[in-house]
BAROMI-960787 format. One record per residue (C-alpha): y, x, z; residue in one letter. Coordinates in steps of 0.02 Angstrom, whole numbers, plus 32768, in hexadecimal, padded with zeros to 4 digits. Each point is the difference from the previous one (the first is absolute). Layout:
residues N
YXZa/...
This chain:
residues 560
872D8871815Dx/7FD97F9B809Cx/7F76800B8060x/7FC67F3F7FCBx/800680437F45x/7FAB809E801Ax/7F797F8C8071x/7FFE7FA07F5Ax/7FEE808E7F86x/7F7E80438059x/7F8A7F588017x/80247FCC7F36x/7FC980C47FE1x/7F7C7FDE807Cx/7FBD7F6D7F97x/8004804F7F5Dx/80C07FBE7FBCx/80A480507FE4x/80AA7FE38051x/803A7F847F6Bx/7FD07F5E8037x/7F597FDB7FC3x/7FA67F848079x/7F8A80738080x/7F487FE87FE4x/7FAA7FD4809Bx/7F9980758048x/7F647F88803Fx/7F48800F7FCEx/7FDB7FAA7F5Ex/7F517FBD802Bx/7FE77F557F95x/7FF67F67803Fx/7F467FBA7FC4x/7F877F7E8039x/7F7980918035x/808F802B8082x/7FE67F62804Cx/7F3A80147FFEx/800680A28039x/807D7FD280A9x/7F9B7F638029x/7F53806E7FFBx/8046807E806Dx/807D7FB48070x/7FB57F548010x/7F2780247FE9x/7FBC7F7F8073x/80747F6B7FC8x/7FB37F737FB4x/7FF07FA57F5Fx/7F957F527FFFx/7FB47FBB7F6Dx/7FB87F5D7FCBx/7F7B802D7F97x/7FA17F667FD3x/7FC27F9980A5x/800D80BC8049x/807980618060x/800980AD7FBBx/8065805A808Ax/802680E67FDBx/808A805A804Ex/8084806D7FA1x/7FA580A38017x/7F737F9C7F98x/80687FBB7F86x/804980987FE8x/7F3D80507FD8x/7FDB7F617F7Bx/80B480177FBAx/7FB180BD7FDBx/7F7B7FC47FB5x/80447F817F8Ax/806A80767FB9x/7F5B80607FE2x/7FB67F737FB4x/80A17FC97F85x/7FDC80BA7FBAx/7F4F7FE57FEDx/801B7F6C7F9Cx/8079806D7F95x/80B87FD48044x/808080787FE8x/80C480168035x/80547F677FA7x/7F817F907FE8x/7FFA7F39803Bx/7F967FC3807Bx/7FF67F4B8014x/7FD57FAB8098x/7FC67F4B7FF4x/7FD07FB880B4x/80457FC580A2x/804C805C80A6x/7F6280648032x/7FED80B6803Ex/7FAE803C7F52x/80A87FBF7FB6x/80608062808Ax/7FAA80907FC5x/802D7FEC7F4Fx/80BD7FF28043x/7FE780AA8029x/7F99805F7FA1x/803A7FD07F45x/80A2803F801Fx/7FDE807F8076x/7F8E80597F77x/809A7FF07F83x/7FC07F587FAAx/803D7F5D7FFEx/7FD07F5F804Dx/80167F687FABx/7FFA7F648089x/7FC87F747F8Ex/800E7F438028x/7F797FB0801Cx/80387F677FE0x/804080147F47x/7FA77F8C7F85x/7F8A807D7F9Bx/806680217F69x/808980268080x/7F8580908043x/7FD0803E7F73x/80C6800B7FD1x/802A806D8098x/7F4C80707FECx/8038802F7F44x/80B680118012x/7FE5806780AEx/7F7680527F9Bx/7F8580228067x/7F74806E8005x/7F9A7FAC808Ex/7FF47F678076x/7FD27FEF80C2x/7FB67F3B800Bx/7FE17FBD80A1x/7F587FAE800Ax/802E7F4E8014x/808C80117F58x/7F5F80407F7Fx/7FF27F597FBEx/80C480007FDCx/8008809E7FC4x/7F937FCE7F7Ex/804D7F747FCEx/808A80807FCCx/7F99806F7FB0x/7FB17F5D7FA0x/80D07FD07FD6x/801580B77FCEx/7F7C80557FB6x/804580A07FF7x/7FEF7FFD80C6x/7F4380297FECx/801880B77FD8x/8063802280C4x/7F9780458086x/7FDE7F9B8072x/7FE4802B80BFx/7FCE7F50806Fx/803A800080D6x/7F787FC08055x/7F5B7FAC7FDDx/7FF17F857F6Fx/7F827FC77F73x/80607FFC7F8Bx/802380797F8Bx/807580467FA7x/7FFE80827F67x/800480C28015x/80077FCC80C0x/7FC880748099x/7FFF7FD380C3x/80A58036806Cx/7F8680328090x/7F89804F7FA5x/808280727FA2x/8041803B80ABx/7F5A8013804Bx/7FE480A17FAEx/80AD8055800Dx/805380758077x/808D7FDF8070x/807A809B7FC0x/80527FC87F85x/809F80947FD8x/80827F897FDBx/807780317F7Cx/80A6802E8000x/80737F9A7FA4x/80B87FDC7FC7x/80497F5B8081x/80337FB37F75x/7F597FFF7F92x/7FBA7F3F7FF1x/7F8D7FA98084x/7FFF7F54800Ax/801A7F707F6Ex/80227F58803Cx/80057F7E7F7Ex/80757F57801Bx/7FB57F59801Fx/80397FC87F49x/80477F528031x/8037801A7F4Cx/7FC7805E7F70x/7F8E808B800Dx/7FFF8063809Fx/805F80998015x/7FEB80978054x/80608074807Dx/7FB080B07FFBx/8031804980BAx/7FFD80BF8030x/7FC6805280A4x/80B58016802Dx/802D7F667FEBx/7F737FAD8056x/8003807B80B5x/80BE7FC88001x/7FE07F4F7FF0x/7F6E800D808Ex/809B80608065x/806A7F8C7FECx/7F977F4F8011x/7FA380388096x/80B78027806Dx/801F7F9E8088x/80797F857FD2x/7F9B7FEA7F50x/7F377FD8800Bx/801380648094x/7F46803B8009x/7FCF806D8083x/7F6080698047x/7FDF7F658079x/80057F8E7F6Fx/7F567FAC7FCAx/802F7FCE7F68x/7FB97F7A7F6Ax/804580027F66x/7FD57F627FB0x/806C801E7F78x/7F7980347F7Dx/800380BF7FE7x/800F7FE37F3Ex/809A7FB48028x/807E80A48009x/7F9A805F8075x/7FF97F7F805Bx/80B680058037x/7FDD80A68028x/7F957FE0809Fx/7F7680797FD6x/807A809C7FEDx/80747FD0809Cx/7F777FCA8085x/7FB280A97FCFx/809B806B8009x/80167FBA80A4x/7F557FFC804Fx/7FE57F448011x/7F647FA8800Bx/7FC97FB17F4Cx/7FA97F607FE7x/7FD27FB97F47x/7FAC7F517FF9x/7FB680197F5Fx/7FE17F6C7FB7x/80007F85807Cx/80B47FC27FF8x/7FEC7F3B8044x/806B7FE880B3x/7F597FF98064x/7FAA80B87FD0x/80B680478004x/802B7FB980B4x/7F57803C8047x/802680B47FB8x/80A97FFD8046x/7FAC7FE180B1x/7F5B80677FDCx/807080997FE2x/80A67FE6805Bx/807E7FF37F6Dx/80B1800F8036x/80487FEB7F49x/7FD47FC07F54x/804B7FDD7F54x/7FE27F7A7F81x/806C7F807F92x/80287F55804Bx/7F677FA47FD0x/7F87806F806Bx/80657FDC80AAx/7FFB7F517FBBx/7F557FE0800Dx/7FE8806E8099x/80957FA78056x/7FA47F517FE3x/7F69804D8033x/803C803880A7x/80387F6E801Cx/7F717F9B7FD8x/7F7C806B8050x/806D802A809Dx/7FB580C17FD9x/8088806F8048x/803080A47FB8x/805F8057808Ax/7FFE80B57FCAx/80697FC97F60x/80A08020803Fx/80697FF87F3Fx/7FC57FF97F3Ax/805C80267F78x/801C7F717F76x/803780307F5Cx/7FCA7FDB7F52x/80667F64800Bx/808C7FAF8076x/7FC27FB980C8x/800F7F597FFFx/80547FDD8090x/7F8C7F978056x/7F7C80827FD7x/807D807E8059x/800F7F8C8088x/7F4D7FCA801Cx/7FC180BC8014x/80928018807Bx/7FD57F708053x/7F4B805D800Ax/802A80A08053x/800880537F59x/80AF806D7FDBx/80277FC77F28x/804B809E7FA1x/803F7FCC7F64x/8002807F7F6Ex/801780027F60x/7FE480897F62x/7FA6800D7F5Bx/7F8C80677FAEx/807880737FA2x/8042802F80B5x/7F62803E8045x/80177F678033x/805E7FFA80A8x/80BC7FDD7FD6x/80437F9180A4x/7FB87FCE80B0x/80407F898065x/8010804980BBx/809F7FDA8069x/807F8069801Fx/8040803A80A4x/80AF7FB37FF1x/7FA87F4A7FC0x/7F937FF180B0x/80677FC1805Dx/80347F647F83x/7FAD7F328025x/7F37800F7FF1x/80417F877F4Dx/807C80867FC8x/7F7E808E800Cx/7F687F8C7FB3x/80867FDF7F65x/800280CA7FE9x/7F4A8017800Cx/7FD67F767F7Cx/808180647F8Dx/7F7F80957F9Ax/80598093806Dx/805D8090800Dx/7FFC807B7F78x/7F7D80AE8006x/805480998007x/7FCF802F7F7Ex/802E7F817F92x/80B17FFB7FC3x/802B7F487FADx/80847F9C7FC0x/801A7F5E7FD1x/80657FC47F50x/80427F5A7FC0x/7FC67FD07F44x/809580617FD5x/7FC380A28045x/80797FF980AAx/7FDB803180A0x/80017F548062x/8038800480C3x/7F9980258090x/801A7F5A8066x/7F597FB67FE7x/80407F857F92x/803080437F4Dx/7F6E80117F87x/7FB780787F8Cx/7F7180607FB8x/7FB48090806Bx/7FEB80B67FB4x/7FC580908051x/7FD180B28003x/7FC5807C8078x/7F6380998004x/7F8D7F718007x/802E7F9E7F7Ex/7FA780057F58x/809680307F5Cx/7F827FC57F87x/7F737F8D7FDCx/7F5880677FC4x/7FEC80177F4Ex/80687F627FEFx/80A380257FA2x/802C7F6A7FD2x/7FFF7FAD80BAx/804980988045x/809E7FE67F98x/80067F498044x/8000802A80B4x/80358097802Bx/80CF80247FCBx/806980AB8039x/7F8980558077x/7FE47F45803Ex/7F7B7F8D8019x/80337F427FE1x/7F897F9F807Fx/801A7F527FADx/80127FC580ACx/80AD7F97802Fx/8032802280A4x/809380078088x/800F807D8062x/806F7FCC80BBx/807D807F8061x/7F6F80308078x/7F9F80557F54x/7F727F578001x/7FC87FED7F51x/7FC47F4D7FD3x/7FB47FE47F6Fx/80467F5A7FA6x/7F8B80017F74x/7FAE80637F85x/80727FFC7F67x/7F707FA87F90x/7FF37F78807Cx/80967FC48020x/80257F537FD4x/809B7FE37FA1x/80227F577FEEx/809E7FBF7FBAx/804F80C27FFEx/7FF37FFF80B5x/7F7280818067x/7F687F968071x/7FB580968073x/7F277FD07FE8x/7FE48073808Dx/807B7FA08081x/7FAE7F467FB6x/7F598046801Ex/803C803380BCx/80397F798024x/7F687F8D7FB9x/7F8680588060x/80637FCD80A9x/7FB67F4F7FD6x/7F7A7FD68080x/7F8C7FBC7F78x/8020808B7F8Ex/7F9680B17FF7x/803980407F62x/809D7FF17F83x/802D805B7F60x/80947FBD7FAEx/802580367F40x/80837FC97F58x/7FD27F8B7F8Ax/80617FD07F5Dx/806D7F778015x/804A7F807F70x/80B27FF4806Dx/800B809A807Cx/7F9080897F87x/7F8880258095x/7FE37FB18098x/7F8D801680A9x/7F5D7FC4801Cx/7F8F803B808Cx/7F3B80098009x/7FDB7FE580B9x/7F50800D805Bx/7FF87F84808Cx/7F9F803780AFx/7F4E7FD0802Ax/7FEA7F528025x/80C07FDA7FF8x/803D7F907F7Cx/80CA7FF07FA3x/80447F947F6Cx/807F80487F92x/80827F7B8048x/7FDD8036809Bx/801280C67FE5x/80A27FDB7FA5x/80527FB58093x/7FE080618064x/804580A97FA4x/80967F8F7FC6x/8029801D80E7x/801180A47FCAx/8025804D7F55x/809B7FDF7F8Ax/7FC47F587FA5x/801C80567F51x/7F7480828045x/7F807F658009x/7F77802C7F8Cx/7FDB7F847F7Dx/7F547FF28027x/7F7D801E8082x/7F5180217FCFx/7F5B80018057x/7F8C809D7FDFx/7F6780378064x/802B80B97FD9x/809780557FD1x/7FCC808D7F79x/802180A58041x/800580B27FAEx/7F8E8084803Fx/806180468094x/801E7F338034x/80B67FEF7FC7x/80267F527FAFx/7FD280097F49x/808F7F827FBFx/7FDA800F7F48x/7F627FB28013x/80527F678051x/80887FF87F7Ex/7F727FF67F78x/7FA37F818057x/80807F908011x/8073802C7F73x/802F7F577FCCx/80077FA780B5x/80BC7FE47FEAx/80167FF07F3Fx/7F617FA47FC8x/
């Protein structure tokens, strides 16, 4: 025997195997990986970093080492009002410090947090609240009276507990105050021990069709997600980072902000409620924010805000935009600003971070045109996400940025079923796989660009329109400040485009005139039939374009 075998022998004997071949255990600590982990190392390794509030008109400002202490005491206080290992707790309410709290204490007790929309239309709520089941429901003062609209929808509702964040006369059944319930606990809590795997968070999707549906994450999967969204050349959030997420912390965890700026130490600001461009910029400059993260139509008011006020925000040195693609003079207008655009994409069965748009290395030294082109483009891939992209007849198409095809992926944060929803789980998720319903192109550099979501899509004579790359292109109109472009049934061509477009303040456009001026610069065929004029375009609750609406509303535009 050599010496490298007997060296061999001895370490798989060492390890616990035998000398046939069995794969060596590893020999490292197996400590879980939970949410309380991350409590526990920003308490002790970062005490005296900050985390800003918007409570109200008021500033509510306590460092980690206090959060830490009311984290404690909540947990006290969800076992006071009887919640055990398992249960569902719902939060209902904006991006404050009591929901912070919640973040971190539900699951860190061994419950589970349900972030609910706010913005679902109260049958919707009382949907999620049965089908999550549960047992009780944090309310942020200011959402009492919609609360009860859902339980009014949902009668059923009325027999939840009921705990209200903040001060507010209105009342809800079986209801106590958040800051009363903490006022009389202790701050030594003995946080269980757990298995990593055990449920923590359920997110529910923003239901642009059907009912929504819901991802149920686990600790595991939700430390490696904050691992790998706050690295460098993803969010890239650091302990010098003051950072806003905008992005509505019902929305998946808010992107997963709230785990990653505490895992790294970084300063966090929540606005609370007050989400127009002028109580947002003054925030940004009040507390020195160096990042945020919203969806498109956020940084499209603030951006015309700016610009109209001449307010500067010069700490902001990038945001992330996700939710739904930059349009490109969006992208450029920031830029243009001081302001560094990150493009990113992901949804909520992926925890949600699935692709970011930083440059690479090897792309910095292309044209300033070349490298814009690649940072319009969704991003490079997580690594933690493995992906691939098939044809409709199930083949791999070709990395060249060019060839089409429908997006699936998996990876340890990525959901492999829907909650308590067999029926959608078999629709979406296929061989260990979860089909994203988004068609994209992926280019020899690893940018993904999304072409379309599969359901929007125009097909129009058997040939593919991309919405997304019409809507891009509309909003580059001078006169234009929104553009959602969608299929309607066609006598000749089965379905063809039409786009809803919102025209800027105190600018004016004719259909003619809109028409012309796309015909400079898409294929004529893509011309949509029709313009129309809308004050608003509707929206779901996390501010994506809700398309169905629009094709009910004007169902008959091309055939009546």
């Amino acid at each position: 025997m050599t010496t490298t075998s007997i060296a061999a022998t001895a370490l798989r004997e060492t390890a616990g195997g035998d000398a046939g071949g069995e794969p060596l255990p590893g020999l490292m600590m197996d400590v879980p990986l939970t949410i309380r982990g991350i409590l526990e190392h920003a308490v002790r390794n970062h005490p005296r970093r900050e985390i800003v509030s918007r409570d109200g008109d008021e500033i509510v400002r306590e460092t980690y080492a206090q959060f830490g202490r009311r984290t404690a005491q909540l947990a006290f206080a969800l076992q006071r009002i009887g919640i055990t290992p398992g249960d569902r707790v719902a939060s209902f309410g904006w991006n404050t410090h009591r929901h912070l709290e919640l973040y971190y204490a539900v699951p860190s007790m061994g419950a589970v947090l349900h972030t609910t929309n706010i913005r679902l239309f109260p049958e919707q709520v009382g949907y999620v609240l049965r089908h999550a089941e549960d047992k009780a429901v944090f309310v942020d003062a200011s959402l009492v009276p919609a609360m009860q609209k859902a339980i009014d929808a949902v009668p059923a509702l009325g027999a939840l507990t009921y705990v209200v964040m903040g001060e507010t006369d209105a009342v809800l059944p079986n209801a106590y105050d958040y800051e009363t319930l903490l006022a009389v606990e202790e701050f030594d809590f003995a946080w269980p021990d757990f298995d990593e795997n055990s449920a923590a968070i359920l997110c529910y999707t923003s239901a642009t069709t059907g009912d929504p549906k819901a991802a149920l994450f686990s600790h595991r999967s939700t430390v490696i997600h904050a691992l790998a969204s706050g690295l460098a050349d993803a969010l890239g959030v650091t302990q010098r980072d003051s950072v806003l997420p905008i992005v509505p912390q019902f929305h998946v965890n808010a992107w997963g902000l709230p785990y990653s700026a505490l895992m790294v130490g970084a300063k966090l600001v929540l606005p609370g409620d007050k989400l127009d461009p002028q109580n947002l910029c003054a925030l940004i400059r009040a507390e020195g924010v160096t990042m945020s993260a919203g969806v498109p139509t956020v940084w499209l008011a603030a951006r015309d805000y700016l610009r109209a006020s001449g307010v500067q925000v010069p700490t902001l040195k990038r945001v992330i935009i996700g939710g739904s693609a930059v349009p490109p003079a969006l992208f450029d207008d920031l830029e243009e600003l001081g302001i560094t655009v990150v493009h990113a994409w992901g949804m909520t069965e992926m925890s949600p971070i699935g692709t970011v748009g930083t440059l690479k290395a090897e792309l910095t030294g292309l044209p300033a045109a070349q490298q814009r082109r690649k940072r319009l483009k969704q991003g490079t891939f997580s690594c933690i996400v493995q992906w691939k992209v098939l044809d409709e007849d199930g083949r791999a198409v070709a990395q060249d940025g060019v060839a089409r095809g429908e997006l699936f992926v998996r990876g340890p944060a990525v959901a492999r079923a829907y909650y308590n929803n067999p029926q959608a789980t078999d629709a979406s998720f296929v061989d260990g796989w979860f089909k994203t319903g988004d068609i994209v192109t992926v280019d020899e550099d690893g940018y993904m660009e999304i072409v379309d979501r599969s359901k929007d899509m125009v097909k129009s004579g058997g040939e593919w329109i991309s919405s997304v790359e019409l809507e891009n292109t509309l909003m580059g109109h001078p006169a234009i400040r929104e553009a959602a472009v969608f299929g309607l049934p066609h006598e000749k061509w089965i379905e063809r485009p039409v786009a809803a477009v919102v025209l800027r303040e105190g600018m004016a456009g004719t259909e003619d005139e809109i028409r012309g001026w796309l015909a400079e610069r898409v294929a004529k065929w893509w011309l949509p039939d029709r313009i129309v004029f809308v004050d608003v375009i509707p929206r779901t609750g996390v501010g994506k374009f809700l398309k169905r609406e629009l094709r009910e509303r004007f169902a008959t535009l091309l055939t009546g």
